[in-house]
Structures are given as C-alpha cells and as structure tokens.
C-alpha positions as CSV (number, residue, x, y, z in Angstrom):
1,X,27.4,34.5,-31.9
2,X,27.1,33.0,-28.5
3,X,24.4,33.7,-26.0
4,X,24.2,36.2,-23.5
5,X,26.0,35.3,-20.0
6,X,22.5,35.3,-18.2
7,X,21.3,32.8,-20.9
8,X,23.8,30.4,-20.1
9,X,23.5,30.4,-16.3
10,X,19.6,30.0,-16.7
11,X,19.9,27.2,-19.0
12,X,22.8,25.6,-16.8
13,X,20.2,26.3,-13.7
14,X,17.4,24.7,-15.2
15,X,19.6,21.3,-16.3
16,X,21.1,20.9,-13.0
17,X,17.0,21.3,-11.4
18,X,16.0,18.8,-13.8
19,X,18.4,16.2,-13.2
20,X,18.0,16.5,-9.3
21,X,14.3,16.3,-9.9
22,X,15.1,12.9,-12.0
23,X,17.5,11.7,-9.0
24,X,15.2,12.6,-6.4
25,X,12.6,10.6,-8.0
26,X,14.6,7.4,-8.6
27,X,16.1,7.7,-4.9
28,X,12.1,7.9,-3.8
29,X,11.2,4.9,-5.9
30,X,14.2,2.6,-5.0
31,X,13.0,3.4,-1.3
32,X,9.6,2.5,-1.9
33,X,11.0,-1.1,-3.5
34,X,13.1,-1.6,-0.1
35,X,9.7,-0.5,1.3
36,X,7.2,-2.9,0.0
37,X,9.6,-5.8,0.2
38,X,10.0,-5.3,3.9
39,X,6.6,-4.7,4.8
40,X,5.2,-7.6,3.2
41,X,7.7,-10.1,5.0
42,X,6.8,-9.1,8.6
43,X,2.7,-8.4,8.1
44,X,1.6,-11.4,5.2
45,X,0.7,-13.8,7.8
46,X,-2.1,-11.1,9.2
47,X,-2.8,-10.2,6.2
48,X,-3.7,-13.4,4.7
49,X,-5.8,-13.6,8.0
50,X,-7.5,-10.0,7.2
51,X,-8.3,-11.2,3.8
52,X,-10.2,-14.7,5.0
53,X,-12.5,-13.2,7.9
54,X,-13.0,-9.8,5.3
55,X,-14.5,-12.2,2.7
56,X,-16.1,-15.1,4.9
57,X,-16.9,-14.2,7.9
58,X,-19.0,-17.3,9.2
59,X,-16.2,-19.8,8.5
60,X,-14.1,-18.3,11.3
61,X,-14.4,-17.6,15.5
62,X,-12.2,-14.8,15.8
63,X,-9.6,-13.9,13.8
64,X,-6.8,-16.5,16.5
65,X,-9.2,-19.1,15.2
66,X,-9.0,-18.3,11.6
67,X,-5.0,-17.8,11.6
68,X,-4.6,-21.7,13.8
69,X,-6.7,-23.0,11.3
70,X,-5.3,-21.8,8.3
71,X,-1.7,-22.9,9.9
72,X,-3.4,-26.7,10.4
73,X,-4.6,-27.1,6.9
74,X,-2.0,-25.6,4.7
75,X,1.1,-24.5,6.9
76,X,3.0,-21.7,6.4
77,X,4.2,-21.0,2.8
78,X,0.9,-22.5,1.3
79,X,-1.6,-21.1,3.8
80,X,0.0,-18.0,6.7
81,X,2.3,-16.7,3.4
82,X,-0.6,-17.2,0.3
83,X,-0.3,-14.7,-2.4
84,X,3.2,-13.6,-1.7
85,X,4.6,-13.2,-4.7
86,X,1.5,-11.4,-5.7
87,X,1.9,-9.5,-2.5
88,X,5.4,-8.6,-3.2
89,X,4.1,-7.4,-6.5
90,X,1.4,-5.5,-5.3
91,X,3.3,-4.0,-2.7
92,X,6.6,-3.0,-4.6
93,X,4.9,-1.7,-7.5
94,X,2.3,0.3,-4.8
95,X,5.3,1.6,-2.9
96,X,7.7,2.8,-5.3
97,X,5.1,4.5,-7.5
98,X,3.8,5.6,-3.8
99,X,6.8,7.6,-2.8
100,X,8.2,8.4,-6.0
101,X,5.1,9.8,-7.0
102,X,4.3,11.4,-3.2
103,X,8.3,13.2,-4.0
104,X,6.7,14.5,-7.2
105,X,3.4,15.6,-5.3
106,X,5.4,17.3,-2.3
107,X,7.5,19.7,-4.6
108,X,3.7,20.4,-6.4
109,X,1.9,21.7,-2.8
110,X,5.3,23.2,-2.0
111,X,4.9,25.7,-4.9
112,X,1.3,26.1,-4.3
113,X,1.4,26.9,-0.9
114,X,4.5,29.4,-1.7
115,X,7.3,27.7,0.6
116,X,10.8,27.3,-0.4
117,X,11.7,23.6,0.2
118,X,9.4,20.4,1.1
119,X,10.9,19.9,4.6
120,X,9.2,22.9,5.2
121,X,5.9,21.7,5.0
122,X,3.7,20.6,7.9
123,X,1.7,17.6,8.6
124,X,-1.7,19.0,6.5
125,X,0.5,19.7,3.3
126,X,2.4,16.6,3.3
127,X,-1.2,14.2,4.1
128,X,-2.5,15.8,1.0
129,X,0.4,15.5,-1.2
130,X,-0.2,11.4,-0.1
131,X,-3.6,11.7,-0.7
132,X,-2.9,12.8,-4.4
133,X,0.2,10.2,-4.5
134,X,-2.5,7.6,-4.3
135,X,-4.3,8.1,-6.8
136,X,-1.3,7.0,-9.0
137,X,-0.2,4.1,-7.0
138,X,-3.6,2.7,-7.4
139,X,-3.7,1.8,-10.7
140,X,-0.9,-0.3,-10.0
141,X,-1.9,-1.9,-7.3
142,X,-5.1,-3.2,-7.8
143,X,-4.6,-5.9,-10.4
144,X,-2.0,-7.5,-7.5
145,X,-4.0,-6.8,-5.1
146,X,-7.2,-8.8,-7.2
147,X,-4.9,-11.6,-7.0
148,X,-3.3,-12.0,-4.0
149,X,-6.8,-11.5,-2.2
150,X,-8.3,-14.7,-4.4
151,X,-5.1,-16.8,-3.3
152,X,-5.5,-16.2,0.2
153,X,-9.1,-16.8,-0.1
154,X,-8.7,-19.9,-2.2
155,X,-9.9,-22.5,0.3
156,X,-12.9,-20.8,1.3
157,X,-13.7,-20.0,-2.0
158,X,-13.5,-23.7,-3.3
159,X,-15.6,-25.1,0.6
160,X,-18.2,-22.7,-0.4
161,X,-18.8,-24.4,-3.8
162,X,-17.8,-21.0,-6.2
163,X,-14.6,-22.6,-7.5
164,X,-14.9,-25.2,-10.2
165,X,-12.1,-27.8,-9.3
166,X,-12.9,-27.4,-5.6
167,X,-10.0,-28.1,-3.6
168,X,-7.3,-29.3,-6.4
169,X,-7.4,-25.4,-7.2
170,X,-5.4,-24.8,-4.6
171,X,-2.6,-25.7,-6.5
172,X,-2.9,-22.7,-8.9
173,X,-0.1,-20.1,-8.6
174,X,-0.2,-16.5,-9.4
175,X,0.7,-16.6,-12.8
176,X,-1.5,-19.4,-13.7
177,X,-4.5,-17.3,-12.0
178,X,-3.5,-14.5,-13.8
179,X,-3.5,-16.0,-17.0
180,X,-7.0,-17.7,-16.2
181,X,-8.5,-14.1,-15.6
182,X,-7.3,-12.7,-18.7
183,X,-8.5,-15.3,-20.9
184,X,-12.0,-15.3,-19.3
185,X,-12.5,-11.2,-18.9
186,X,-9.3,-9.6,-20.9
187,X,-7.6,-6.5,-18.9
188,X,-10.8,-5.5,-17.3
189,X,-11.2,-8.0,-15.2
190,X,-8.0,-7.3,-12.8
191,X,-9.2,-4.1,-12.4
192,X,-12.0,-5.2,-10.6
193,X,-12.3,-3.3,-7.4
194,X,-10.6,-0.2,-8.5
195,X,-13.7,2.0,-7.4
196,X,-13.3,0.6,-4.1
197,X,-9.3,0.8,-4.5
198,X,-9.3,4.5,-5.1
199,X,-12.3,5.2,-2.4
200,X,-10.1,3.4,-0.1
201,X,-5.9,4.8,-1.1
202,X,-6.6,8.5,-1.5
203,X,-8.7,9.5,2.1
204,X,-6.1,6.6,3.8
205,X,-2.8,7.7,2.6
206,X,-4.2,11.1,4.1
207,X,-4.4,9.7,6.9
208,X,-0.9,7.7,6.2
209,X,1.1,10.5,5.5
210,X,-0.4,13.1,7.6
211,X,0.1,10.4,10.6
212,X,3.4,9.6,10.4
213,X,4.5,13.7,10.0
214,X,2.5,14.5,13.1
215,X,4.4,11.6,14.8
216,X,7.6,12.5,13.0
217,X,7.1,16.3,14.4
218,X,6.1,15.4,18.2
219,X,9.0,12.8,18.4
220,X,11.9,14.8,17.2
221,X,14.4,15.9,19.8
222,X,14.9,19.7,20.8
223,X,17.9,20.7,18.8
224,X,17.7,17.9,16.1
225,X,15.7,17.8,12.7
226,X,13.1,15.0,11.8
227,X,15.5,13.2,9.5
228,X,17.9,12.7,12.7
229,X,14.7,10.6,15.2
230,X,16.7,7.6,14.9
231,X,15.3,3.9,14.2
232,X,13.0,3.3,17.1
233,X,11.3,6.6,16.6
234,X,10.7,6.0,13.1
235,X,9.4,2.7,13.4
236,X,6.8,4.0,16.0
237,X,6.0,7.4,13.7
238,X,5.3,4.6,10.5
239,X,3.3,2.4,12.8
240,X,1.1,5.1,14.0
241,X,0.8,6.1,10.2
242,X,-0.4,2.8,9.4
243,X,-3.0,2.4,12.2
244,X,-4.4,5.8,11.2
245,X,-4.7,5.0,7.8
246,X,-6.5,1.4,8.5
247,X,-8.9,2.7,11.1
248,X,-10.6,5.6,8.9
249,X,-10.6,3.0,5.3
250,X,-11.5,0.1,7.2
251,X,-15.0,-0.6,5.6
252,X,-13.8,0.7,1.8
253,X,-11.2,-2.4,2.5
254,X,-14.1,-4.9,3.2
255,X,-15.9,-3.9,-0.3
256,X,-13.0,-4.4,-2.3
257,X,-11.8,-7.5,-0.3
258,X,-15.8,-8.8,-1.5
259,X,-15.4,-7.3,-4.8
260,X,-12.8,-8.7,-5.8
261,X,-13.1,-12.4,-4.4
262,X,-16.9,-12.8,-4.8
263,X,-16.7,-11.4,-8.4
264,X,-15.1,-15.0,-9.5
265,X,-16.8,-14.4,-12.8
266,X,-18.8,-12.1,-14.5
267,X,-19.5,-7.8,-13.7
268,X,-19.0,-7.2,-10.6
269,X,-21.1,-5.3,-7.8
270,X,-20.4,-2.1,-7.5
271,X,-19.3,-0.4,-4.4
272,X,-22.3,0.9,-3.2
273,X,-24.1,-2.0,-3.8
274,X,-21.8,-3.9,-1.7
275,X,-21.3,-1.6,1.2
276,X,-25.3,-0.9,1.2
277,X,-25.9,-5.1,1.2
278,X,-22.9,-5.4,3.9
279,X,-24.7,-2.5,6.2
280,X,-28.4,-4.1,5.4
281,X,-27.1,-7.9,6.1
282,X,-24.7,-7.9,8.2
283,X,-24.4,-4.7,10.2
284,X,-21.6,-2.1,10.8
285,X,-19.8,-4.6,12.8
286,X,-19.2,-6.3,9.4
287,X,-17.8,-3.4,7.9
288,X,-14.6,-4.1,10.4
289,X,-14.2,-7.3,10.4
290,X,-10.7,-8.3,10.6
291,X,-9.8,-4.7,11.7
292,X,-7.8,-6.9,15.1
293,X,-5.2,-8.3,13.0
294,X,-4.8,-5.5,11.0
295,X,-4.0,-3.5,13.3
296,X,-1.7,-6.0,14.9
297,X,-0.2,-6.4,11.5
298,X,0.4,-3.1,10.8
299,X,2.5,-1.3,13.0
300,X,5.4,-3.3,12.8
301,X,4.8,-3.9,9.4
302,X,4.8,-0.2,8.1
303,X,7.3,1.0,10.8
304,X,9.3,-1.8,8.7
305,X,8.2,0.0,5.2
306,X,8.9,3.8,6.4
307,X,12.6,2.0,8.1
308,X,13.6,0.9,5.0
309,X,12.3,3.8,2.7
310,X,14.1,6.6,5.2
311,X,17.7,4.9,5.7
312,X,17.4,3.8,1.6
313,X,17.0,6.8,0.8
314,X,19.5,8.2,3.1
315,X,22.3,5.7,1.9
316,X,22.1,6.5,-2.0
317,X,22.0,10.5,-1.1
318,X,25.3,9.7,0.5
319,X,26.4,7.8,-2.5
320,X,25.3,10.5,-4.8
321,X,27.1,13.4,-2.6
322,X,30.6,10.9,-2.5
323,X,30.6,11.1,-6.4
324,X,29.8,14.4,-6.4
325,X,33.4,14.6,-4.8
C-alpha cells in the first residue's frame, strides 16, 4: 500500500531541508577556511608583536621597538611570521568551526525569536548567535593557540632563563613542541588557557558579530540588500567588527597570553589568579598592553577574513544554483 499523498510531500520536504541545512553548513565552513587563511597572512607580523609585549612587558619600549627588534634578531619567517603554521591551524580550524557553527546558531535564534529566514535578523540576534558560535570554536582553538603563543614567545622565554636549552630552542617547530607537551602533561596540557579562551571568544564574538551587522546595516545603499555593499564596504564592516571585539576582551587576552606561555610546565594559574596578580602588580594599564598593534593588526586583517568568507561563500552558492540547472 503506498503512503498517503501528504506523506510523501512531507517526507520529500523534510529531505530537501536537510540537505540544504548540510550544504549551508559546508558552504559556511569552506568560508571560514578561506577566512582564517587570509587573515593570518596580513595580521601575523602584529600578532607575533601582541603576543611578546602581552607576555613580557619589560623587555620591550613600545610595541615599534618590540616589532624592529624582533625583525633584527630573527627576520621575518623566524621572528615577524613565528608560529604560522600553528597560526594557520589555529585560525582555520577557529574559523570554519566559527561560521559553520554561527550558520547552525543563526537558524537556532531565528526559530526562537519567531522570524522566517536569518537575513531577517538584526544586529542583537546575529551578536548572540556569535556569541554561542564561540563557544564551539573554542575548543578548537586553544590547543593552536597554546602553541603558536610559546613560538612567538620563544626568545624571551629562553633570555629569561624558563626554557631549558636557552637559545638552541629556537630551533623547535610546531610539531616538535607539540609533541614535547604531550609527552610531559598528555592532552591536558594544550588546553591550558581554555578558561581564559572561553571568557575571552563568547562576550568578543558578541561584540564581533554584532559589530560587523551594525556596520553591515548603516553602510548598505538605499535600494540594495546587505549582501550587495560591495568590497570596500565589507572590509570596513569586518574591520570595525574586529576592533570591537579586541577592545571589550582585551585583558581576558593578556591572561591567557600569560597562561599559556608562563605555564611552561606544571598546573597552571588560573584566571583569576592571573588577572588579580596582573591588576595588583602591574596595574590596568597592563591589562592592554599590546592593545596598539592589535588594533592596527586587526582591521585589515578581519576585513580580509569577513572578504574572503562573503565572496566564498557567494561563489559556491553560484556553483550550487548552476548544477541545480
């Protein structure tokens, strides 16, 4: 007997939501790998700069001083571009989970808040479906992030005597670090820092999100939709998403930057430990240290992530509707 007409359209219904769900999800995660890559390549350099004056902040001037010094002693690929692969890792992994799993999170609050499609939502409803995409993307990231912070730090760590091998360490790469970590603390220790990690991705990508769609909304054109702002526009909208999100986790950055360098060996400090000792010894001031550069760093660097996400994503919907043909 076969099923009732209705039966079969719900069912047929249901498959085709499912594997547009699926498609959407590997369209936002191929856009966050496009992303990450791009991001990394125009803000390391900073980065690596952020990292050094976050974690020893008496070896350095300013942060001008830090990054001419840094180019002196080990040049660009060694010293300006440390912990890139890492990075790259960090970043990819961060991104793709990121925005597949912000996708995934947007079609969530758009059923909660009763609307019919997620371009419908506004800036509030979008910032927390980032803030809740974090929270995944955070698990990824901060075993990459563990390591590419101790690479760029590598050099001051060994000068200030917590390295055995002093400077001949430098010549460890990623993998080898990795490797080292395991065999000394097992899985647990390249999670150290994922307090801090959380504290710091869920309020910022808030911030992130809820940035760039305010931008997004102010910049588009009477008469035209937010997809259609062009390149410059959405460089600027991504760049003002990243600045937002740096300025209000600033000081959670700091802590895990200390965590997770100064914690060479054994349990490390917890985060209220660390921001307390920061604030008791060292001020607020030291809470943004190496907030210049970051800044700096981070407009073009996420107006590069949220390019390469948006017109990603855009080519492989094309692709998809051409074989739809």
């Amino acid at each position: 007997m076969e099923p009732p007409l209705e039966l079969i359209e719900v069912e047929q219904g249901t498959n085709v939501t499912s594997r547009q769900t699926a498609l959407d999800a590997v369209i936002d995660f191929t856009g966050g790998v496009a992303g990450g890559i791009a991001t990394v390549y125009v803000g390391q350099p900073l980065d690596t700069v952020k990292v050094k004056i976050q974690t020893f902040p008496t070896m350095y001037r300013n942060a001008l001083d830090c990054f001419v010094q840094t180019f002196k002693q080990d040049g660009i690929a060694r010293g300006l571009y440390a912990g890139t692969v890492p990075s790259l890792a960090a970043n990819i992994s961060e991104n793709a989970v990121l925005f597949c799993a912000y996708g995934m999170c947007k079609k969530i609050v758009t059923k909660l808040v009763k609307k019919s499609t997620v371009t419908s939502l506004n800036p509030l409803e979008n910032a927390l479906a980032g803030s809740g995409a974090a929270f995944f993307s955070s698990f990824t990231l901060c075993p990459t992030e563990l390591i590419k912070c101790r690479l760029q730090a590598m050099r001051e760590m060994a000068t200030g005597g917590q390295l055995d091998g002093g400077l001949e360490r430098l010549k460890i790469g990623p993998w080898g670090l990795t490797r080292e970590i395991l065999h000394a603390e097992g899985v647990p220790g390249l999670f150290k820092g994922l307090t801090s990690t959380l504290l710091r991705e869920m309020p910022g990508y808030f911030f992130f999100f809820g940035g760039y769609e305010i931008c997004r909304d102010l910049l588009t054109p009477v008469g035209k939709t937010k997809e259609e702002i062009g390149v410059w526009r959405t460089i600027v909208c991504g760049g003002v998403g990243g600045v937002a999100l740096w300025v209000a986790i600033f000081p959670a950055d700091v802590c895990k930057s200390r965590i997770q360098v100064q914690s060479v060996s054994g349990k490390a400090p917890t985060f209220r430990y660390t921001f307390m000792n920061i604030l008791r010894n060292e001020g607020v001031r030291a809470l943004y240290k190496g907030l210049g550069p970051t800044v700096i760093r981070t407009f073009p660097a996420t107006g590069a992530l949220f390019l390469a996400y948006e017109y990603t994503s855009k080519v492989l919907y094309r692709l998809m509707d051409k074989d739809k043909e």
